[in-house]
C-alpha positions in Angstrom: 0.0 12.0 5.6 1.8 12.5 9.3 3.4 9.2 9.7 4.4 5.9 7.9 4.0 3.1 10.5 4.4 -0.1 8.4 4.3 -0.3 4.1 0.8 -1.2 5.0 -0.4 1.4 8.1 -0.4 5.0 7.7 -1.4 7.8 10.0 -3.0 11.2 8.8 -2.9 14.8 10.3 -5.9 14.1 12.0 -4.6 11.1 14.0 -6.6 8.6 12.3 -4.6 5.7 11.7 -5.0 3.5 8.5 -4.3 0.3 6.5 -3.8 -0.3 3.3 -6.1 -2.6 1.7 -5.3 -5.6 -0.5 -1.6 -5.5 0.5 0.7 -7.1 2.8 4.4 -6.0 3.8 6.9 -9.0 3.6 8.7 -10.3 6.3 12.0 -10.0 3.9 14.1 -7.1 6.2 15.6 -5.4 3.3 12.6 -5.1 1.0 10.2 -4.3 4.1 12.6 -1.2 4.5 12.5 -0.2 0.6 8.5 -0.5 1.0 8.9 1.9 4.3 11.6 4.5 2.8 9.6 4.5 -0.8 6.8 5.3 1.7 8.6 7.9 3.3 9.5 9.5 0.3 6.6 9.0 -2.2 4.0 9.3 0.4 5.0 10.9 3.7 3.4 15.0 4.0 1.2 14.5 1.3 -2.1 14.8 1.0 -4.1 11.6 0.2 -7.7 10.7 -0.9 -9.1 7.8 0.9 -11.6 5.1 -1.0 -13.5 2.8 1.3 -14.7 -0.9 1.1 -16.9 -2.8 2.2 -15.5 -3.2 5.6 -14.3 0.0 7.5 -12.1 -1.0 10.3 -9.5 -3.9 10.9 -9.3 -5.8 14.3 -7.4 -3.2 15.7 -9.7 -0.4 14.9 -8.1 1.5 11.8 -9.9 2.3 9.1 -9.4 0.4 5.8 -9.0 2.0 2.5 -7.5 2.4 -0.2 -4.9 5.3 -0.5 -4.0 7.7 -3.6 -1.9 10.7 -3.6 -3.9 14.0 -3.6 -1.9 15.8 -7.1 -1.8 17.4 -10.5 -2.3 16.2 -12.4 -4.3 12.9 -10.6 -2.6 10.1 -9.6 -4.5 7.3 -11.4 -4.4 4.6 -9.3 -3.9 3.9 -5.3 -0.6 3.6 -4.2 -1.1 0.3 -3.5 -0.3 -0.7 -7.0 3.0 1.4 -6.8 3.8 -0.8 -4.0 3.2 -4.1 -5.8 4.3 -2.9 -8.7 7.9 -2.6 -7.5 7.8 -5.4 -5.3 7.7 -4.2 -2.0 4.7 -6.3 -0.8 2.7 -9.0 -1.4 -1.5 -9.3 -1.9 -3.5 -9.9 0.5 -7.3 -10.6 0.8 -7.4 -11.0 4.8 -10.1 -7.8 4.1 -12.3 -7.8 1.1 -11.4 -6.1 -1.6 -12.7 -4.9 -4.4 -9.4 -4.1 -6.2 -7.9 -7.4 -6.0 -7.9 -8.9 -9.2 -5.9 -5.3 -10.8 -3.6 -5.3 -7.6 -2.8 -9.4 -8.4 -1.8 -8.0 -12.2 0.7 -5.5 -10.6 2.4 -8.4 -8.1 2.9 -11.0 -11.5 4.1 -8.1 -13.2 6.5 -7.4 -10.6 7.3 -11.0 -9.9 7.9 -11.6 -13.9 10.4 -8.9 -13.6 11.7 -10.1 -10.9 11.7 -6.5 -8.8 11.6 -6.0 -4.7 10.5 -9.2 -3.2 11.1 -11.7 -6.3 14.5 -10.8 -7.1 16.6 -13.9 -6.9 13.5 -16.4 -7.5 
Protein backbone atom coordinates (compact mmCIF):
# COMPACT_ATOMS: atom_id res chain seq x y z
CA UNK A 1 0.00 0.00 0.00
CA UNK A 2 1.71 3.65 -1.25
CA UNK A 3 -0.70 6.03 0.10
CA UNK A 4 -3.79 6.52 2.42
CA UNK A 5 -6.05 9.19 0.66
CA UNK A 6 -9.31 9.03 2.77
CA UNK A 7 -10.29 5.96 5.55
CA UNK A 8 -12.15 4.83 2.48
CA UNK A 9 -9.46 5.44 -0.76
CA UNK A 10 -6.19 3.81 -0.87
CA UNK A 11 -3.48 3.89 -3.48
CA UNK A 12 -1.07 0.86 -4.29
CA UNK A 13 2.55 0.72 -5.64
CA UNK A 14 1.24 0.40 -8.82
CA UNK A 15 -0.68 3.69 -8.86
CA UNK A 16 -3.95 2.15 -8.90
CA UNK A 17 -6.14 3.93 -6.72
CA UNK A 18 -8.93 2.21 -4.58
CA UNK A 19 -12.05 2.38 -2.41
CA UNK A 20 -13.11 0.54 0.16
CA UNK A 21 -16.26 -1.20 -0.20
CA UNK A 22 -19.27 -1.15 2.14
CA UNK A 23 -17.75 1.76 4.25
CA UNK A 24 -18.05 5.26 4.57
CA UNK A 25 -15.67 7.86 6.49
CA UNK A 26 -17.69 10.25 8.83
CA UNK A 27 -17.71 13.73 8.54
CA UNK A 28 -16.86 13.85 12.52
CA UNK A 29 -13.09 15.75 12.22
CA UNK A 30 -11.59 13.97 15.06
CA UNK A 31 -12.69 10.40 14.30
CA UNK A 32 -12.10 10.89 10.45
CA UNK A 33 -8.45 11.51 11.56
CA UNK A 34 -8.25 8.28 13.90
CA UNK A 35 -9.77 6.30 10.71
CA UNK A 36 -6.76 8.01 8.56
CA UNK A 37 -3.82 7.66 11.26
CA UNK A 38 -5.13 3.81 12.17
CA UNK A 39 -4.82 3.70 8.39
CA UNK A 40 -1.53 4.96 8.32
CA UNK A 41 -0.28 2.80 10.87
CA UNK A 42 -2.21 -0.49 10.41
CA UNK A 43 -2.27 -0.35 6.69
CA UNK A 44 0.15 2.10 5.04
CA UNK A 45 3.59 -0.14 3.22
CA UNK A 46 1.85 -3.26 3.48
CA UNK A 47 1.01 -5.54 1.19
CA UNK A 48 -2.80 -6.11 0.58
CA UNK A 49 -4.97 -8.76 -1.17
CA UNK A 50 -7.71 -7.18 -3.07
CA UNK A 51 -11.44 -9.13 -3.38
CA UNK A 52 -13.75 -7.77 -6.06
CA UNK A 53 -17.52 -7.28 -6.35
CA UNK A 54 -19.84 -7.18 -8.46
CA UNK A 55 -19.05 -3.75 -9.63
CA UNK A 56 -15.39 -2.74 -10.39
CA UNK A 57 -15.04 0.92 -10.51
CA UNK A 58 -16.81 3.90 -8.67
CA UNK A 59 -17.77 7.14 -10.64
CA UNK A 60 -14.53 8.38 -10.48
CA UNK A 61 -12.82 5.42 -11.92
CA UNK A 62 -11.13 3.42 -8.86
CA UNK A 63 -11.54 0.16 -8.49
CA UNK A 64 -13.77 -1.29 -5.72
CA UNK A 65 -12.76 -3.93 -3.41
CA UNK A 66 -12.40 -5.09 -0.55
CA UNK A 67 -9.03 -4.81 1.27
CA UNK A 68 -7.13 -7.42 3.67
CA UNK A 69 -3.62 -7.21 4.87
CA UNK A 70 -1.19 -9.58 3.00
CA UNK A 71 0.39 -11.58 6.60
CA UNK A 72 1.27 -14.53 8.84
CA UNK A 73 -0.36 -15.76 9.78
CA UNK A 74 -3.69 -14.48 7.51
CA UNK A 75 -5.61 -11.71 8.40
CA UNK A 76 -9.13 -13.17 8.62
CA UNK A 77 -11.17 -10.65 7.50
CA UNK A 78 -10.91 -7.18 5.36
CA UNK A 79 -9.92 -4.30 7.04
CA UNK A 80 -13.00 -2.98 6.62
CA UNK A 81 -14.33 -4.62 9.69
CA UNK A 82 -11.30 -3.24 11.70
CA UNK A 83 -12.55 0.04 10.64
CA UNK A 84 -16.15 -0.43 11.78
CA UNK A 85 -15.22 -2.29 14.41
CA UNK A 86 -13.60 0.56 16.21
CA UNK A 87 -15.79 3.15 15.02
CA UNK A 88 -14.08 4.99 12.55
CA UNK A 89 -16.71 4.82 9.81
CA UNK A 90 -19.95 4.13 9.11
CA UNK A 91 -21.70 1.40 6.36
CA UNK A 92 -22.39 2.15 3.32
CA UNK A 93 -24.24 0.35 0.43
CA UNK A 94 -23.81 3.33 -2.28
CA UNK A 95 -21.91 0.09 -4.13
CA UNK A 96 -23.20 -3.43 -3.82
CA UNK A 97 -21.87 -5.43 -1.51
CA UNK A 98 -21.75 -8.64 -0.78
CA UNK A 99 -20.23 -8.25 2.77
CA UNK A 100 -22.82 -6.02 4.15
CA UNK A 101 -24.86 -7.86 6.45
CA UNK A 102 -21.19 -9.07 8.59
CA UNK A 103 -19.77 -5.42 8.17
CA UNK A 104 -23.49 -3.96 9.73
CA UNK A 105 -22.59 -6.69 12.80
CA UNK A 106 -19.20 -4.94 13.34
CA UNK A 107 -20.82 -1.04 13.29
CA UNK A 108 -23.73 -2.30 16.21
CA UNK A 109 -21.01 -3.86 17.89
CA UNK A 110 -19.02 -0.77 17.84
CA UNK A 111 -22.00 1.49 18.40
CA UNK A 112 -23.18 -0.84 21.53
CA UNK A 113 -19.81 -0.11 22.83
CA UNK A 114 -19.99 3.10 22.16
CA UNK A 115 -16.22 3.29 20.41
CA UNK A 116 -14.97 6.00 17.50
CA UNK A 117 -18.00 7.54 16.01
CA UNK A 118 -20.80 6.57 18.86
CA UNK A 119 -18.98 7.77 21.78
CA UNK A 120 -21.10 10.18 23.57
CA UNK A 121 -24.54 8.80 21.96
Amino acid sequence: MKEIFEANVLQLETGEWIRLLGIQPTRKVEVRRAAIDWMLQEVKGKAVKLEYDKQLHDAMGRMLAYVTLETTPPQTGPIQEDLLWRGLVYTSKRYPCKQFSRFRRYEKEARKAKRGIWEGI
